[in-house]
C-alpha positions as CSV (number, residue, x, y, z in Angstrom):
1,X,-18.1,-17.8,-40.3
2,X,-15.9,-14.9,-41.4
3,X,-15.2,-12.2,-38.8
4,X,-15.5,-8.4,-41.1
5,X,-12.3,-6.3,-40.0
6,X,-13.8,-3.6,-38.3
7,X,-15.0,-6.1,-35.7
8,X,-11.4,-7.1,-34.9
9,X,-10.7,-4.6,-32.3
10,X,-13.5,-5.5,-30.4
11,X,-12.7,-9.4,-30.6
12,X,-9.7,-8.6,-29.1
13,X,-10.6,-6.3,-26.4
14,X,-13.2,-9.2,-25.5
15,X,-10.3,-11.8,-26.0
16,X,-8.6,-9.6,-23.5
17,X,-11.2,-9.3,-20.8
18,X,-12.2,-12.6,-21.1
19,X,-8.1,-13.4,-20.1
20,X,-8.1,-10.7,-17.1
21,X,-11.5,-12.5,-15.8
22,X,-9.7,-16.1,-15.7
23,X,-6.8,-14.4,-13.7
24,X,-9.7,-13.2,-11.4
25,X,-11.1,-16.5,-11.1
26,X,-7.8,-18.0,-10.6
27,X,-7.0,-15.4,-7.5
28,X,-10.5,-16.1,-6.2
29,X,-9.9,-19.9,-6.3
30,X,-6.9,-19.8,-4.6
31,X,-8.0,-18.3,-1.5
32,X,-7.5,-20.1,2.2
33,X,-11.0,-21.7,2.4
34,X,-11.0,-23.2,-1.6
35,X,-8.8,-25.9,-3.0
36,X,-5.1,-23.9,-4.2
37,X,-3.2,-24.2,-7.3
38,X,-1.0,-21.4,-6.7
39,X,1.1,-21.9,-3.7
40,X,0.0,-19.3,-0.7
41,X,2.6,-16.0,0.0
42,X,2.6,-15.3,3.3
43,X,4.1,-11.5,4.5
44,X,6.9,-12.2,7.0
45,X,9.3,-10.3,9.1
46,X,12.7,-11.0,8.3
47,X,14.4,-13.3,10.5
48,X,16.4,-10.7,13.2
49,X,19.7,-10.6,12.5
50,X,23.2,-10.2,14.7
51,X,22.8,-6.4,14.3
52,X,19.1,-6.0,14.9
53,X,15.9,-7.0,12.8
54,X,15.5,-4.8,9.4
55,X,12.4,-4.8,7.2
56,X,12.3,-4.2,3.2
57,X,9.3,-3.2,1.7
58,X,8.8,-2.9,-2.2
59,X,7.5,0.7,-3.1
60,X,5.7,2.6,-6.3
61,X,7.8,6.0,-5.4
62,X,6.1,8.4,-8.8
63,X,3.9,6.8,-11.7
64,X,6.8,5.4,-13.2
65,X,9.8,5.4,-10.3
66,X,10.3,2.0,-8.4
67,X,12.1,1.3,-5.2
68,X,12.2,0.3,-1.4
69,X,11.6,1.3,1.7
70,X,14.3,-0.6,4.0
71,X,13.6,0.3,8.0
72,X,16.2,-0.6,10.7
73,X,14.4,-1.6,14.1
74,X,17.5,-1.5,15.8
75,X,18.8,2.2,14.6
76,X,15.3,3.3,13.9
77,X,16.6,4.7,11.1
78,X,13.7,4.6,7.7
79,X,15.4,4.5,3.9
80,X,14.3,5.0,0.9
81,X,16.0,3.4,-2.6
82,X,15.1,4.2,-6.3
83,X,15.9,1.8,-8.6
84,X,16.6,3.5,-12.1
85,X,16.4,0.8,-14.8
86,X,18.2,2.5,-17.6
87,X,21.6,2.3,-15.1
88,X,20.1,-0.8,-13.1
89,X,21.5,1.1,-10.4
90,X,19.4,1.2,-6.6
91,X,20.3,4.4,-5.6
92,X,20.1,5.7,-1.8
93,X,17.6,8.4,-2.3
94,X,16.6,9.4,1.4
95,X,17.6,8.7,4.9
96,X,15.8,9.8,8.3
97,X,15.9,8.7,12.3
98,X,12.6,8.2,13.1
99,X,13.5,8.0,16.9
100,X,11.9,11.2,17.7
101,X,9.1,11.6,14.9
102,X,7.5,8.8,16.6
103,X,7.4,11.0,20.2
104,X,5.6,14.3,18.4
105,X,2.1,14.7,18.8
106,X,1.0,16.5,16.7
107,X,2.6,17.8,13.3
108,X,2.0,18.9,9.8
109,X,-1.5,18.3,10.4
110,X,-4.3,20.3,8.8
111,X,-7.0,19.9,12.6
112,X,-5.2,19.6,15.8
113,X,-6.5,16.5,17.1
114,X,-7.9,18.5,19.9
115,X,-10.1,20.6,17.8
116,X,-11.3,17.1,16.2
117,X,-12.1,16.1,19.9
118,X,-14.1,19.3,20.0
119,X,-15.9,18.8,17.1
120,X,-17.0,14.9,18.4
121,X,-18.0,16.3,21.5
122,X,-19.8,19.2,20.2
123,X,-21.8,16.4,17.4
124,X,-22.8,13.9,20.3
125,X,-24.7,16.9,22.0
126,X,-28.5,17.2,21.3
127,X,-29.0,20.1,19.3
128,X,-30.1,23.5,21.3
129,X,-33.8,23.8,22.0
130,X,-34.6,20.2,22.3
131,X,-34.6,18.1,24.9
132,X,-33.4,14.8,24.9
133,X,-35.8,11.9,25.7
């Protein structure tokens, strides 16, 4: 049986799902409670270190910019790297304390959490003119 031409593209887009739906079946099958052929990955902490325990985290910064997010317990201190593949350089591309960020309240936020509060309270109370049951 001869395949016409202008039926190729779809024979390959259905070659091509028919691929990304064994890859599914694959991830579904090695899950905890089914037999594994893929060995499990398991998200650690970094063992701590003489100077204090640090964290690196893989990062999608833009559509098409790559880096990491590196945070230092110790100094509580949060960077950020860009890797630029043309240079294959990991460049430094911000650097912040976070010791007091983590003490503010309430910042850069478009509701005050005490106007959310408000609103909760003002939603759990039966509407005027009826009387709860």
């Amino acid at each position: 049986m001869r395949i016409a031409s202008n039926h190729r593209p779809l024979v390959i887009v259905l070659g091509l799902n028919a691929g990304l739906l064994a890859l599914i079946l694959v991830a579904l099958v090695s899950r905890n409670s089914s037999p594994s052929f893929v060995s499990p990955a398991f998200a650690q902490m970094p063992p701590a270190t003489a100077s204090g325990a640090m964290a690196v985290m893989p990062a999608q910064l833009s559509p098409n910019t790559w880096g990491c997010y590196l945070l230092d317990s110790e100094n509580q201190t949060l960077c950020v790297y860009q890797y630029t593949p043309g240079d294959n350089l990991l460049r430094l591309a911000a650097a912040r304390n976070v010791k007091y960020d983590r003490l503010l309240g309430n910042f850069n936020t478009k509701m005050p959490p005490a106007e959310v509060k408000d609103l909760v309270e003002r939603e759990s109370q039966p509407p005027r003119g009826v009387n709860p049951k």
